[in-house]
N, CA and C atoms as an extended XYZ file, in Angstrom:
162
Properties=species:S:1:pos:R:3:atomname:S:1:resname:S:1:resid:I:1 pbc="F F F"
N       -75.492      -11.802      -77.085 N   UNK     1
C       -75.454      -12.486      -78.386 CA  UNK     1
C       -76.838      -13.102      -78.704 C   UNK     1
N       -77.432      -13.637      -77.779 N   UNK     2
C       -78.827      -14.502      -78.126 CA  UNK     2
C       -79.863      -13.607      -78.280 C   UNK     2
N       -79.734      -12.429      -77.783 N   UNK     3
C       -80.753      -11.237      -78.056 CA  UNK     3
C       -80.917      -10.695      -79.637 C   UNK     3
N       -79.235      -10.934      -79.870 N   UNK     4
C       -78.917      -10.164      -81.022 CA  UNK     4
C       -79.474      -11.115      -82.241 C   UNK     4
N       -79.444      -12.431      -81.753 N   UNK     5
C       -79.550      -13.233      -82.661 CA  UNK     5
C       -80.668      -13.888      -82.911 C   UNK     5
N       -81.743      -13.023      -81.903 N   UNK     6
C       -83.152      -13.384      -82.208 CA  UNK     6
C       -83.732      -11.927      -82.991 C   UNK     6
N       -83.446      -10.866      -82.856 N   UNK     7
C       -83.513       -9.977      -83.337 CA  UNK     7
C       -83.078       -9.755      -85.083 C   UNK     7
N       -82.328      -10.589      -85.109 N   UNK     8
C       -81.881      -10.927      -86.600 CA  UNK     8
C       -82.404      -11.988      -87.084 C   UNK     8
N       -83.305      -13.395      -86.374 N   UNK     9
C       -84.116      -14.092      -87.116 CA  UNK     9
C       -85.172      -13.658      -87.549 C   UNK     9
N       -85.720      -12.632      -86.344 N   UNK    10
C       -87.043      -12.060      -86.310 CA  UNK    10
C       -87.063      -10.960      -88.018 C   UNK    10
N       -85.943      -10.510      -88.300 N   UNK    11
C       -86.015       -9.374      -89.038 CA  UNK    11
C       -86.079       -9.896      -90.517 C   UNK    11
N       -85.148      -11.614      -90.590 N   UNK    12
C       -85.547      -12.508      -91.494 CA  UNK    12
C       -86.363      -13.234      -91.681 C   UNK    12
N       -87.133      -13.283      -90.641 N   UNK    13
C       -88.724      -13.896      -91.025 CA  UNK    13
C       -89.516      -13.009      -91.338 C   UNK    13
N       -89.145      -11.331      -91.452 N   UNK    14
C       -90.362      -10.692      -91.837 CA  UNK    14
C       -90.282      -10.311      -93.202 C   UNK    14
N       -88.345      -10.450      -93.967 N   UNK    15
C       -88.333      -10.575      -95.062 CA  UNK    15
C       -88.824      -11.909      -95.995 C   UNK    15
N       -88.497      -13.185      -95.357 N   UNK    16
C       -89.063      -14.129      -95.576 CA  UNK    16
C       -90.696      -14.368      -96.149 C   UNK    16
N       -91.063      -13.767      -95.389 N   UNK    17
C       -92.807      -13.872      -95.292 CA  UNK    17
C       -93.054      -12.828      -96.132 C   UNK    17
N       -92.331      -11.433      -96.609 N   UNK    18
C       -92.957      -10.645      -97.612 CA  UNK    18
C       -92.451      -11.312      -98.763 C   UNK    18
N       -91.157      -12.152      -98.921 N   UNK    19
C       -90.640      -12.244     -100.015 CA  UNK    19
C       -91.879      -13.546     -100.800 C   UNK    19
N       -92.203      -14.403      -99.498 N   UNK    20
C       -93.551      -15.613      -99.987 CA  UNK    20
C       -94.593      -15.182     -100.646 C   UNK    20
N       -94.864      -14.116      -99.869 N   UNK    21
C       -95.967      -13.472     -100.502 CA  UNK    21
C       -95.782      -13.003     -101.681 C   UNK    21
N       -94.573      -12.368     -101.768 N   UNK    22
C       -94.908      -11.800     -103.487 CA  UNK    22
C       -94.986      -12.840     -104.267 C   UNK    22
N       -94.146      -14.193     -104.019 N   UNK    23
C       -93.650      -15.093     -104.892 CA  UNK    23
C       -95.049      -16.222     -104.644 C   UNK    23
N       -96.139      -15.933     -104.192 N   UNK    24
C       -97.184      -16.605     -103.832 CA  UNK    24
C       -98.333      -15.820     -104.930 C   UNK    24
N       -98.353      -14.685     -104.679 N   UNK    25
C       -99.382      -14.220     -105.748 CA  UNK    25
C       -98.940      -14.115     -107.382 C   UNK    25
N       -97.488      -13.771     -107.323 N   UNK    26
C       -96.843      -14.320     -108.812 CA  UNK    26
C       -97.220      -15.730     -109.050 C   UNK    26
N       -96.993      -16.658     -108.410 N   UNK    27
C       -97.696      -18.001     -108.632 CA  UNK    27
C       -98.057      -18.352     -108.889 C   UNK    27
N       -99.725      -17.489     -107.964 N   UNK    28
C      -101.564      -17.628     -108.016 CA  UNK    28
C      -101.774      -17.023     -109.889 C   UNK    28
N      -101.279      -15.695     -109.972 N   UNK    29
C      -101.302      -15.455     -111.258 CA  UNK    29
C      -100.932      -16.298     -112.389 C   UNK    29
N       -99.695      -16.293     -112.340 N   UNK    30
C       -99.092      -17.500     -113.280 CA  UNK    30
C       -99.532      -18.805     -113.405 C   UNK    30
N       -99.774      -19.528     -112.297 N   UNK    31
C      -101.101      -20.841     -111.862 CA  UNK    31
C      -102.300      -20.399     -112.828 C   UNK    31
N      -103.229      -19.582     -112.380 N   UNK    32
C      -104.442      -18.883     -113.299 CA  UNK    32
C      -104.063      -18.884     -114.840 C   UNK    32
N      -103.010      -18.440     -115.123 N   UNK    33
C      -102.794      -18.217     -116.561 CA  UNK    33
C      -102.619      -19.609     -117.208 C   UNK    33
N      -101.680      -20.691     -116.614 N   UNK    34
C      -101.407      -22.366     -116.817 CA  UNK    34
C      -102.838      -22.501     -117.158 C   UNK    34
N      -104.254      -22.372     -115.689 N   UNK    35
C      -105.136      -22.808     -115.974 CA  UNK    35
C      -105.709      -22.705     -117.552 C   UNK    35
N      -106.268      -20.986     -117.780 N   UNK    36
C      -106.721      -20.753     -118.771 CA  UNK    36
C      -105.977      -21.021     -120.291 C   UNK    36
N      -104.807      -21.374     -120.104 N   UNK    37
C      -103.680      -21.808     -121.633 CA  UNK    37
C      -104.556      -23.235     -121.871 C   UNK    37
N      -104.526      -23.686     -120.798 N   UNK    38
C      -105.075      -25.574     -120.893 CA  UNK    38
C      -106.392      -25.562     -121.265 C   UNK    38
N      -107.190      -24.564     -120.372 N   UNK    39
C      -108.257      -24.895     -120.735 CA  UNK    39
C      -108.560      -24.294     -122.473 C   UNK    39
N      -107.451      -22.765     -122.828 N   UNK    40
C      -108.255      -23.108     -124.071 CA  UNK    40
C      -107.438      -23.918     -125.058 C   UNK    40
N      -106.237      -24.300     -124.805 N   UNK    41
C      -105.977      -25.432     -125.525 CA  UNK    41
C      -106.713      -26.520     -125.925 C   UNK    41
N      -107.685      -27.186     -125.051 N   UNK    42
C      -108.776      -28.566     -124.696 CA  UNK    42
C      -109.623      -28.532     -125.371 C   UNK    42
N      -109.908      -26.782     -125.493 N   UNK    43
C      -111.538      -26.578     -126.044 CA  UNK    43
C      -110.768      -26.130     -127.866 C   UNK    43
N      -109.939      -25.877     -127.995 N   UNK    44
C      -109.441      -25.809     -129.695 CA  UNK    44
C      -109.239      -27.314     -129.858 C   UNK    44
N      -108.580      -28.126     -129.339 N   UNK    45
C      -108.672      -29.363     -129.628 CA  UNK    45
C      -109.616      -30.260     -129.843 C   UNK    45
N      -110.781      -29.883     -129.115 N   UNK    46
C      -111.854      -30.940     -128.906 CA  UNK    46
C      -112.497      -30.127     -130.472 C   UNK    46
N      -112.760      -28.669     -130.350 N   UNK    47
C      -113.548      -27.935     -131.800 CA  UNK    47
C      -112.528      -28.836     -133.156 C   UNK    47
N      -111.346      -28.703     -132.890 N   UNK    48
C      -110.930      -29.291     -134.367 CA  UNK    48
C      -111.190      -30.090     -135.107 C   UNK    48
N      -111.626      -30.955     -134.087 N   UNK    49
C      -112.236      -32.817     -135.194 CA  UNK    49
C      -113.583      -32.413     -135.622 C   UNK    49
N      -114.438      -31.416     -134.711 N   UNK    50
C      -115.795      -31.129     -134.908 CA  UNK    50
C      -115.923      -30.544     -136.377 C   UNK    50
N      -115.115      -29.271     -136.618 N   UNK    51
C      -114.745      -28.807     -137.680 CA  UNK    51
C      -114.159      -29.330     -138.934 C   UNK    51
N      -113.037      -30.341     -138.871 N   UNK    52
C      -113.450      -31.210     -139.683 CA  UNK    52
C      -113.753      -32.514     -140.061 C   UNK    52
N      -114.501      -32.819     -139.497 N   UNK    53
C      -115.411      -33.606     -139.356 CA  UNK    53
C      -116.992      -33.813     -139.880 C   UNK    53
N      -116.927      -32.249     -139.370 N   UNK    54
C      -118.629      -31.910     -138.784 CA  UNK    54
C      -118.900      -31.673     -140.722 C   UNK    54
């Protein structure tokens, strides 16, 4: 039984660890994309008063 039942953690930690990974670079991507929404949100915001203003 304890053989069997390391053999079956082992086989769920290797799904485990691929499943992180995908759900790690979906993330990194999706993270990256948050970044660049904000950043050009910041920079239309900050141009707007310039514009009318300026």
């Amino acid at each position: 039984m304890g053989r069997g039942g390391e053999g079956e953690t082992r086989r769920g930690g290797d799904g485990e660890t691929s499943w992180i990974e995908i759900d790690n670079s979906y993330l990194s991507l999706s993270f990256i994309k948050n970044i660049v929404s904000c950043i050009f949100v910041t920079i239309t915001v900050l141009l707007l008063p310039l514009h009318l203003f300026g």
